[in-house]
C-alpha positions as CSV (number, residue, x, y, z in Angstrom):
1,X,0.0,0.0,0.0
2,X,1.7,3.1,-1.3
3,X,1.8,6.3,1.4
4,X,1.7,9.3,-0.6
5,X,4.0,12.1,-0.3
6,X,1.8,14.6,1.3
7,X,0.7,11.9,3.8
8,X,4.6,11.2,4.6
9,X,5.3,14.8,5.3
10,X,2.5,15.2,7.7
11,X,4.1,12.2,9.2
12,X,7.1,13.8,9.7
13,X,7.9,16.0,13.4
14,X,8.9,18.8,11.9
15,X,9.0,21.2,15.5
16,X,11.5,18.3,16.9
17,X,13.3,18.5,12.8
18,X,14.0,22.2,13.6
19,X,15.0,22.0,16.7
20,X,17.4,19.5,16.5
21,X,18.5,21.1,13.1
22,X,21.3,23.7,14.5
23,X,22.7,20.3,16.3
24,X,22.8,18.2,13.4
25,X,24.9,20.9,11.3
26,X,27.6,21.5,14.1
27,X,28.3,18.0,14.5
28,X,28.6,17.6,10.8
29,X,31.0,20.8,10.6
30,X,33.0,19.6,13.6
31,X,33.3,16.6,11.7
32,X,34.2,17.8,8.3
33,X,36.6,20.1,9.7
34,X,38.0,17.0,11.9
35,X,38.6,15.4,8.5
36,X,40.2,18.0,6.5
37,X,42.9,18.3,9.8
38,X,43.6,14.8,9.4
39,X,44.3,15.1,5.8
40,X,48.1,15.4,6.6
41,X,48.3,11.7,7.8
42,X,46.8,10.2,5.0
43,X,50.1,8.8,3.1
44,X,50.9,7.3,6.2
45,X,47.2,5.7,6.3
46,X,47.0,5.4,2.4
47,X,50.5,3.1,3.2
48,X,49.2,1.3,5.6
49,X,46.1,0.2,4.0
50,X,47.9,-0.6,1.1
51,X,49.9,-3.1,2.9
52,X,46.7,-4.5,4.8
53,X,45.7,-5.0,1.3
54,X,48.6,-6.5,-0.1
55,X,48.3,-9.0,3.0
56,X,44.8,-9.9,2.9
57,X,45.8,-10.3,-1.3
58,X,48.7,-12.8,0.1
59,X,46.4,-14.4,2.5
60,X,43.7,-15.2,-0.2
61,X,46.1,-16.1,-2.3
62,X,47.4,-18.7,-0.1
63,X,43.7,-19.8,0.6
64,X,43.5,-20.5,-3.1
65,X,46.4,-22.8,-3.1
66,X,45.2,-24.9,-0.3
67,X,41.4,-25.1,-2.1
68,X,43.5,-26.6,-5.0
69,X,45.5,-28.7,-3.0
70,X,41.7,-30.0,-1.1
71,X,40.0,-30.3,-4.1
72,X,43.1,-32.8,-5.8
73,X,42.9,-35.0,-2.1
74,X,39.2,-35.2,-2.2
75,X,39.1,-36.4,-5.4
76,X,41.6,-38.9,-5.2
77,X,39.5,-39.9,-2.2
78,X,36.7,-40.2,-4.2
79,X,38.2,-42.3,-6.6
80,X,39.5,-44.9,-3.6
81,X,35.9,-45.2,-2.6
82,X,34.7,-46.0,-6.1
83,X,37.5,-49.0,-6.1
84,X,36.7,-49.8,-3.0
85,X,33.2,-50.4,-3.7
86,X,34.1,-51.9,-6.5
87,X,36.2,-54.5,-4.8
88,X,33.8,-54.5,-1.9
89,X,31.0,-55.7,-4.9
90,X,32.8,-58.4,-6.1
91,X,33.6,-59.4,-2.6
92,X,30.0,-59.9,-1.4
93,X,29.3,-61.8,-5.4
94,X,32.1,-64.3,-4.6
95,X,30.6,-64.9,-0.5
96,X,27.4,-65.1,-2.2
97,X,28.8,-67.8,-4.9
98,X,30.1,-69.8,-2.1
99,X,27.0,-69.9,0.2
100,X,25.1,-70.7,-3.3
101,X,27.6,-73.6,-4.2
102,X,27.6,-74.6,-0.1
103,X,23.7,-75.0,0.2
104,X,23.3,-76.9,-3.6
105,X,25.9,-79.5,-2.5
């Protein structure tokens, strides 16, 4: 159900808007002018967030290399179970034979 405009500005407390208003805008020049002070260590930062990005690069990097390294294991694993069921097969065919040739003698 779609609110028209009009209806959301009456919504709105527009005495508590105003006088919160002069609040609002020192806090937001306080902190503009808190930013543009800091502006002299931002090499330093920019550096610093460079390396925490070279890092986490490194890190994922490394996490790539041991998904390869899972992915080769589990699929070697995979194919052990299908010989092994396999084996296990012909196993349970040859008890079977013998129980077979057992109960006919």
């Amino acid at each position: 159900m779609a609110i028209s405009w009009l209806t959301a500005l009456k919504v709105v407390p527009w005495d508590k808007v105003l006088e919160h208003a002069p609040g609002v805008l020192a806090k937001a020049r306080g902190f503009i002018d808190k930013h543009r002070t800091g502006g002299a260590d931002a090499p330093s930062e920019l550096a610093q967030l460079e390396q925490a990005q070279q890092q986490m690069a490194q890190a994922l990097a490394d996490l790539a290399d041991q998904n390869a390294a899972l992915i080769a294991v589990v699929t070697r694993l995979q194919s052990k179970i299908r010989w092994l069921s396999a084996g296990l097969l012909l196993a349970f065919c040859a008890c079977g034979a013998v129980v077979v040739l057992v109960l006919l003698k």
